[in-house]
MARKOL-171061 format. One record per residue: residue number from 1; x, y, z of N, C-alpha, C in turn. Coordinates in Angstrom, 3 decimals. Each point is the difference from the previous one (the first is absolute). Layout:
BEGIN
+-----+----------+----------+----------+----------+----------+----------+----------+----------+----------+
: num :      n_u :      n_v :      n_w :     ca_u :     ca_v :     ca_w :      c_u :      c_v :      c_w :
+-----+----------+----------+----------+----------+----------+----------+----------+----------+----------+
: NUM :        X :        Y :        Z :        X :        Y :        Z :        X :        Y :        Z :
...
+-----+----------+----------+----------+----------+----------+----------+----------+----------+----------+
END
This chain:
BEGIN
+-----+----------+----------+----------+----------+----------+----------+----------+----------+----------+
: num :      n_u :      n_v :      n_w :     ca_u :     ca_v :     ca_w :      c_u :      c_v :      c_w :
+-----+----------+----------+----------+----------+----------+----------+----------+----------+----------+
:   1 :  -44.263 :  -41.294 :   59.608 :    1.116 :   -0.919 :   -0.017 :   -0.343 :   -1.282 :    0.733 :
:   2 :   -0.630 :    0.206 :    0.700 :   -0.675 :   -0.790 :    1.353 :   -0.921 :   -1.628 :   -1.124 :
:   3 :   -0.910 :    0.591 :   -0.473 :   -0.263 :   -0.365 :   -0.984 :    0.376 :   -0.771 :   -1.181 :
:   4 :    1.055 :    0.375 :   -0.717 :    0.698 :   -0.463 :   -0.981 :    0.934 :   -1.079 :    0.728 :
:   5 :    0.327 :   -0.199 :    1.120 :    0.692 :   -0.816 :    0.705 :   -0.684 :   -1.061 :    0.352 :
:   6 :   -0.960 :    0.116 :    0.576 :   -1.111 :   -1.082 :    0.064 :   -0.831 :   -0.728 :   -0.991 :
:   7 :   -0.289 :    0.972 :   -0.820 :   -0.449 :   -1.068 :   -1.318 :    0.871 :   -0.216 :   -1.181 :
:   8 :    1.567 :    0.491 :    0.469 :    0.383 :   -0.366 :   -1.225 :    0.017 :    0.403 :   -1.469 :
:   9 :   -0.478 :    1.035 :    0.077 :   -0.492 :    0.557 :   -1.322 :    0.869 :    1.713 :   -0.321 :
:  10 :    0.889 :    0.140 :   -0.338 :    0.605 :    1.400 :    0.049 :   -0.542 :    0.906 :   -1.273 :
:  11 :   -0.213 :    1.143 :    0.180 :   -0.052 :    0.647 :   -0.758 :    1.680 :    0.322 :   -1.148 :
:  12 :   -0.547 :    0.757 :   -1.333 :    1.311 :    0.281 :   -0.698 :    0.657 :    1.426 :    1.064 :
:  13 :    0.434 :    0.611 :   -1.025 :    0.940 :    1.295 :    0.531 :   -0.448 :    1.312 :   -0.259 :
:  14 :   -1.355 :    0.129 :   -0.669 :   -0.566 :    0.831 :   -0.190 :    0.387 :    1.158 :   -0.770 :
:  15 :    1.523 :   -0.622 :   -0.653 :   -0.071 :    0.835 :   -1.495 :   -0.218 :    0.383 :   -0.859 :
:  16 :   -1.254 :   -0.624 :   -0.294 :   -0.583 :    0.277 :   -1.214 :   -1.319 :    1.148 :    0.679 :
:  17 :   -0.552 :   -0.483 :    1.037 :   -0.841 :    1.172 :    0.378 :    0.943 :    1.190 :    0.079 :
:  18 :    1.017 :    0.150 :    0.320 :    0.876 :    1.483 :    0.186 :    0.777 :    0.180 :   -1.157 :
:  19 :    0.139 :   -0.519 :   -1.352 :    0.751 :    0.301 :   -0.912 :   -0.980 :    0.113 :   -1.372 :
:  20 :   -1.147 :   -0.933 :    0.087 :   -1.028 :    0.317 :   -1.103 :   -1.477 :    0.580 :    0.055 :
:  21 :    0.571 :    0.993 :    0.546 :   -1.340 :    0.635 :    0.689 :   -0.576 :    0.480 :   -1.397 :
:  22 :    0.054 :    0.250 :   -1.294 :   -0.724 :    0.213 :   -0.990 :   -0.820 :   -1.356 :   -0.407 :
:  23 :    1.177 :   -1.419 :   -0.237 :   -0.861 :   -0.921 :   -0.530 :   -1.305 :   -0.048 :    1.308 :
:  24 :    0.202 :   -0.096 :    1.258 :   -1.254 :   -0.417 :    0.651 :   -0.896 :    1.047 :   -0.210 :
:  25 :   -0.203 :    1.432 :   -0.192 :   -0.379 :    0.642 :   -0.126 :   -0.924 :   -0.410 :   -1.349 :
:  26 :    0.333 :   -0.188 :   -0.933 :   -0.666 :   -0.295 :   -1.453 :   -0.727 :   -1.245 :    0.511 :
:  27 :    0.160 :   -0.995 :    0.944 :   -0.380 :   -0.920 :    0.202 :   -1.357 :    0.218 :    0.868 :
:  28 :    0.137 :    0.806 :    0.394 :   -0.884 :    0.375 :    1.211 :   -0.815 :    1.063 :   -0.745 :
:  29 :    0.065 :    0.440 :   -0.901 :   -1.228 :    0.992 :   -0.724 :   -0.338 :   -1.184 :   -0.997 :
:  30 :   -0.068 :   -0.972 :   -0.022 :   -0.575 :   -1.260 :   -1.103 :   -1.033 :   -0.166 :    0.939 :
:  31 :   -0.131 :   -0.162 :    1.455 :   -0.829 :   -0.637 :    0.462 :   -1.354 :    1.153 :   -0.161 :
:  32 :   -1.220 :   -0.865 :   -0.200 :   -1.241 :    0.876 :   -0.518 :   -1.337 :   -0.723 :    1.382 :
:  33 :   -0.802 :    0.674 :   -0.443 :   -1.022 :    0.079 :    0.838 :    0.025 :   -0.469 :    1.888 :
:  34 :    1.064 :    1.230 :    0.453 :   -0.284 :    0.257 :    1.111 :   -0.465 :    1.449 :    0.632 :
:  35 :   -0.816 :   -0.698 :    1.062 :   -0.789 :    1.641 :    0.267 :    1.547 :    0.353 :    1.231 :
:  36 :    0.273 :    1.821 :   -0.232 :    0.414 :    0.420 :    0.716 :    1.399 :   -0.275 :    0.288 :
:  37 :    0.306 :   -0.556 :   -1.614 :    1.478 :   -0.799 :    0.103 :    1.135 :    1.587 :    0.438 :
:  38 :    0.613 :   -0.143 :    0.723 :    0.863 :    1.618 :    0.464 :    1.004 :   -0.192 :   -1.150 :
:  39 :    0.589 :    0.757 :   -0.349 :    1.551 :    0.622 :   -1.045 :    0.858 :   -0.518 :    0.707 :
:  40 :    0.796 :   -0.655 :   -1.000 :    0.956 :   -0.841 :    0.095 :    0.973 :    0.689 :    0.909 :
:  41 :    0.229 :    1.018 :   -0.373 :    1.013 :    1.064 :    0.753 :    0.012 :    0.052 :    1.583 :
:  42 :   -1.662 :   -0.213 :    0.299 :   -0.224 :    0.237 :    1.818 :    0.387 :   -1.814 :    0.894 :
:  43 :   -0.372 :   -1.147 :   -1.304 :   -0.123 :   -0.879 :    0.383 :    1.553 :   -0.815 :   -0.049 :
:  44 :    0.734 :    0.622 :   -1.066 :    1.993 :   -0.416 :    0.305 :    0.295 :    0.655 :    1.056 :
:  45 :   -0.547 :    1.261 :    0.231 :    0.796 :    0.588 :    1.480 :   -0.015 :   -0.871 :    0.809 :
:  46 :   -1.879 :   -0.057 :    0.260 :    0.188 :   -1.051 :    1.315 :    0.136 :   -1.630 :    0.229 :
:  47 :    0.306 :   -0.236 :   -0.947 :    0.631 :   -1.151 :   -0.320 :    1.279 :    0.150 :    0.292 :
:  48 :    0.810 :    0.659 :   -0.486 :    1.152 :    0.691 :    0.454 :    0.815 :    0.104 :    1.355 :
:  49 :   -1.366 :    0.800 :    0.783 :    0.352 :    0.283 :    1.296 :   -0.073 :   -1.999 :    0.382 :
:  50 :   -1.087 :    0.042 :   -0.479 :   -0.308 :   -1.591 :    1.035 :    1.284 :   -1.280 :   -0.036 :
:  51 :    0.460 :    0.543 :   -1.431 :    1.355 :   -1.357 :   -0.248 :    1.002 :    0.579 :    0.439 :
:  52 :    0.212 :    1.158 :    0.118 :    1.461 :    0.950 :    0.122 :    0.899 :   -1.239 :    1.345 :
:  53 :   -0.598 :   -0.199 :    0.829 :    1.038 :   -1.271 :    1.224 :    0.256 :   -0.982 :   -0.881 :
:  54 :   -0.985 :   -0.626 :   -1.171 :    0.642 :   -1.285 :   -0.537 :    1.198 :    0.230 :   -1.040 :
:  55 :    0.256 :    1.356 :   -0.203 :    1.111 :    0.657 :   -0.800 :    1.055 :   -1.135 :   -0.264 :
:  56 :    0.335 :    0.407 :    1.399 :    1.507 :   -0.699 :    0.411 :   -0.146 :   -1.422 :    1.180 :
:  57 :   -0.112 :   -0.524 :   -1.146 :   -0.017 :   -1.546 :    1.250 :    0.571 :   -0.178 :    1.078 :
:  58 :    1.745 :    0.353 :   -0.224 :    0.885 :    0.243 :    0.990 :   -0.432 :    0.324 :    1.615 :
:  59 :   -0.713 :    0.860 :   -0.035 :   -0.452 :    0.999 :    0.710 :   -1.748 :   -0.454 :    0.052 :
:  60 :   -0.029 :   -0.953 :    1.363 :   -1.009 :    0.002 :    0.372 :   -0.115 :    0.831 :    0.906 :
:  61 :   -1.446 :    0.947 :    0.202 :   -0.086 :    0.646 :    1.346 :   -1.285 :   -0.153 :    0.405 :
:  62 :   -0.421 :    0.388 :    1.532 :   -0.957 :   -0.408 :    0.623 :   -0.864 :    1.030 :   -0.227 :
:  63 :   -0.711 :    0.242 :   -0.623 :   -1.388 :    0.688 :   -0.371 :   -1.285 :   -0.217 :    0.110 :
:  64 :   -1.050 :    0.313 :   -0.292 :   -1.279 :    0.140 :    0.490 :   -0.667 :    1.376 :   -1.162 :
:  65 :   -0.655 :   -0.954 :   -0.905 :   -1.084 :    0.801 :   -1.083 :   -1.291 :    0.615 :    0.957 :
:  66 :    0.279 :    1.031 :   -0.104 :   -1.344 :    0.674 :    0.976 :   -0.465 :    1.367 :   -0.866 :
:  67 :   -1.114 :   -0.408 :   -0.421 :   -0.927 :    1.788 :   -0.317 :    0.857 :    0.355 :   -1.244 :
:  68 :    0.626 :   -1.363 :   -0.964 :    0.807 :    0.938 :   -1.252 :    0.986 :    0.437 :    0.112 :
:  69 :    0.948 :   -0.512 :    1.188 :    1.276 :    0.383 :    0.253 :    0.919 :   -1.240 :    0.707 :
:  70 :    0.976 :    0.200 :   -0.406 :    0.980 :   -1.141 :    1.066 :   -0.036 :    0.375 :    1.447 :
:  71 :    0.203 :   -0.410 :    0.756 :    0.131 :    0.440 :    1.516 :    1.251 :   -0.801 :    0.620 :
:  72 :    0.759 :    0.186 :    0.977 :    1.447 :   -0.669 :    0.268 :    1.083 :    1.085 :   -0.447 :
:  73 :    1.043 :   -1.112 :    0.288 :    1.170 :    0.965 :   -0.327 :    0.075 :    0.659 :   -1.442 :
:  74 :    0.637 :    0.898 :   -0.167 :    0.089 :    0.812 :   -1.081 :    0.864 :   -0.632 :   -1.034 :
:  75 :   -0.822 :    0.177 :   -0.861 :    0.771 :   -0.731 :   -1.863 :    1.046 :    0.732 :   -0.340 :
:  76 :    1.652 :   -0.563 :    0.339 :    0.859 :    0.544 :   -0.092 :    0.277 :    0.407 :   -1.304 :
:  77 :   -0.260 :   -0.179 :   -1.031 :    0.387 :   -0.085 :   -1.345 :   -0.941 :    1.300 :   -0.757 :
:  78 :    0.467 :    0.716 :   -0.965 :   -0.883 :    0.594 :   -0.291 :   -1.397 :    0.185 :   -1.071 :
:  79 :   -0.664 :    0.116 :    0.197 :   -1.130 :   -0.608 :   -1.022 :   -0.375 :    0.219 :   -1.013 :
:  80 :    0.420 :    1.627 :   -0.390 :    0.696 :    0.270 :   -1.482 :    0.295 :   -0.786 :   -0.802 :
:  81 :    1.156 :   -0.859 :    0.210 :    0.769 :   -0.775 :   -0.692 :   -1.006 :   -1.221 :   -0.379 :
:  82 :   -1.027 :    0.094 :    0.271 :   -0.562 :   -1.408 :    0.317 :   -1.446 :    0.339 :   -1.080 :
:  83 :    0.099 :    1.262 :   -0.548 :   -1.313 :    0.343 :   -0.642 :   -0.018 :    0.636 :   -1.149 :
:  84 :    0.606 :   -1.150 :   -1.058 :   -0.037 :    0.563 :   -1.568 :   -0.877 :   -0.062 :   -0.504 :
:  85 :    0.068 :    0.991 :   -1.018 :   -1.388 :   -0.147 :   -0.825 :    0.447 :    0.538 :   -1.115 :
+-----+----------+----------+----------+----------+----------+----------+----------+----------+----------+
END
């Protein structure tokens, strides 16, 4: 947030990553010749986990990305809701 405030530049709302998880999916098996490219499946999770705070704009909280996880106060909201496919 810190970020987007300073340069000015906001991200969207990230509905379309949480509502068209098939089109990116088809989009993302187009791409060809990478070594060791992982399944789409392991790489929306953690994409997932990593956007899950930018969910809800409303709701900034003080966090800290450490080792593949949020760190800080706890993501009140539940994250279910946040992971269609």
């Amino acid at each position: 947030y810190d970020i987007w405030e300073k340069t000015e530049r906001t991200p969207g709302d990230f509905s379309h990553f949480q509502n068209h998880t098939k089109e990116i999916n088809q989009a993302y098996d187009k791409i060809r010749k990478i070594k060791n490219k992982p399944e789409f499946a392991e790489l929306y999770e953690r994409l997932s986990v990593f956007l899950e705070p930018f969910f809800d704009r409303e709701k900034k909280q003080d966090l800290t990305w450490k080792a593949g996880k949020w760190e800080g106060a706890e993501l009140e909201y539940c994250r279910n809701n946040h992971r269609r496919r």
